[in-house]
N, C-alpha and C positions, 0 to 999 in steps of 0.2 A: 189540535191538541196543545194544551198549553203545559209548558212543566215549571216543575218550582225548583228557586234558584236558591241555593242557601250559603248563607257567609260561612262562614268558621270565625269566630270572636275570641279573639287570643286573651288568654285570663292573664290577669298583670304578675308576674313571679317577684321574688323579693330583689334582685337586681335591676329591673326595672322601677321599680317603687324608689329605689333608693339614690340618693343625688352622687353626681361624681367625686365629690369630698367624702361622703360620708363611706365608700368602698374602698378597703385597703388591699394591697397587695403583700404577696408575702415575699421577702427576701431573700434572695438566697445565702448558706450558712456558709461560711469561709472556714477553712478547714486550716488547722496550721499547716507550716510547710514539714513540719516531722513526720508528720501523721500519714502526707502523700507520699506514696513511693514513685520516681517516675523514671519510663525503663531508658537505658542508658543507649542510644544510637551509635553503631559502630561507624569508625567512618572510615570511606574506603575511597582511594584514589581513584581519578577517573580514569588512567590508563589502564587499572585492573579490569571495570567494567567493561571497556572499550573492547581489551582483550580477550573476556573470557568466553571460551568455545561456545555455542550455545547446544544443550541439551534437545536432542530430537524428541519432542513431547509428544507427536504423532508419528504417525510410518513416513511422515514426509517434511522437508523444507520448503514452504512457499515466498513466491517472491514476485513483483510487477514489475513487468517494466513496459516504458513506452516510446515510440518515435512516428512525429508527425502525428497522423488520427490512431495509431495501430498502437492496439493496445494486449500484451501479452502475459498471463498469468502461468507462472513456471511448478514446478514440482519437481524436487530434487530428493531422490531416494539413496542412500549410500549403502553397498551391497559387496563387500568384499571378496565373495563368493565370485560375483561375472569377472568374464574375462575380459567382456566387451563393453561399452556402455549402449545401453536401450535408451532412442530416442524415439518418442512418437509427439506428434505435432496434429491437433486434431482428431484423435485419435487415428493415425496413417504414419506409417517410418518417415525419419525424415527424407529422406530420398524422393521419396513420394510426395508428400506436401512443398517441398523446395524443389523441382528437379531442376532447374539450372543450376548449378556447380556452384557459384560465385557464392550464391542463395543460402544454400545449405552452408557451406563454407562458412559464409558468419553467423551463423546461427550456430553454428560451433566451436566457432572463437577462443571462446573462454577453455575451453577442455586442450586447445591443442595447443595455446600459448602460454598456459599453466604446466604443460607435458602430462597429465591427466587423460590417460588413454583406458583407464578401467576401475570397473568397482560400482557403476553409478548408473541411477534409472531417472530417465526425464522425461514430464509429460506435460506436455506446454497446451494450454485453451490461448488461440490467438484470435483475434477478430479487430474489424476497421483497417483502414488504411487501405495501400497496394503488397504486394508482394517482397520487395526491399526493404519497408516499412515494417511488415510483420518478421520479417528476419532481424532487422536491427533491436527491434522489441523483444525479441527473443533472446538473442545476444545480451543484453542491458540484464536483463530478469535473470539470466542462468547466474550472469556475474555475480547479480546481487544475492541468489541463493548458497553458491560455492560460497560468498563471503560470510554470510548467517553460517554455515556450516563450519568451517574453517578458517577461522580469523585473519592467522598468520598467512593470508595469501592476497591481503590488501595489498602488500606493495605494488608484487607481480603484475597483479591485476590495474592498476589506479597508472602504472608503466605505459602499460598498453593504451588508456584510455576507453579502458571496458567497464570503468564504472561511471563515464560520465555520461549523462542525461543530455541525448543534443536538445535545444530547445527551440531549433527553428521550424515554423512551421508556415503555411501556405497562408499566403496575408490573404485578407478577407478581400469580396470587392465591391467597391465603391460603386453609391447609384450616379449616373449619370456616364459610367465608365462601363468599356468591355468586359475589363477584367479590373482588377486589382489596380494597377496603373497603366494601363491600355487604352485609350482614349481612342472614337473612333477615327477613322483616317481624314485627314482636312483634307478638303475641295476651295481646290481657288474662286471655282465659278459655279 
């Protein structure tokens, strides 16, 4: 079978026809300055920004935090009503996702060195890392959400060292090496 093949033949339009001098552009019209009104910006110091509470626009405060590969997404609900505060971690109490003491202990940090014993719902997604890693990341994230929630409690908190980001983490390792700086064991003979 043979089939036929057909061009399409573009018909010349009047911009094409016409040379690049002979096509003008239109300008645009300048307007005086009376005639614009233009809106007047308030200006506002940065320590008022810096400080002002922030409005819970959802049922909740979110916040990350990280240490080492462990990486922790926090949710911080303020609940005036409990007596206690609800911590779940994976969805499991924290007793249960941390049960070594030390564990859960920092992962609690921020509530017990602020004296923050009630009122508050947390629900932390942790994943990566080891188990000290995912508590520290926890720790990190809750700070930074009390902080989005309640400003005034930078100090307290920055005291402690519960808003600072440790940045160290496990050096990569080298080819030709065991580990990182590990080299294998010299043989005399």
């Amino acid at each position: 079978m043979a089939t036929k093949t057909t061009k399409k033949v573009k018909k010349p339009t009047a911009t094409t026809t016409k040379t690049a001098k002979a096509v003008k552009t239109k300008k645009p019209v300048k307007k005086s300055a009376k005639a614009v009104k233009k809106p007047v910006a308030k200006v506002v110091a940065p320590e008022a920004v810096a400080n002002a509470p922030v409005a819970i626009s959802g049922p909740y405060i979110e916040a990350i935090g990280r240490r080492k590969t462990a990486i922790a997404r926090v949710r911080l609900t303020q609940d005036a009503k409990k007596e206690t505060i609800e911590f779940t971690v994976n969805t499991k109490p924290l007793k249960t996702y941390f049960p070594v003491e030390e564990f859960s202990n920092i992962a609690f940090e921020p509530f017990t060195k602020t004296k923050r014993e009630a009122g508050f719902s947390v629900s932390v997604h942790v994943y990566g890392g080891g188990i000290r890693g995912q508590a520290e990341a926890t720790r990190l994230g809750l700070a930074r959400a009390m902080l989005k929630l309640q400003p005034e409690l930078r100090n307290e908190l920055k005291v402690f060292g519960l808003l600072t980001r440790d940045p160290r983490m496990v050096e990569r390792k080298k080819p030709g090496l065991k580990k990182a700086r590990r080299a294998a064991q010299w043989s005399k003979r």
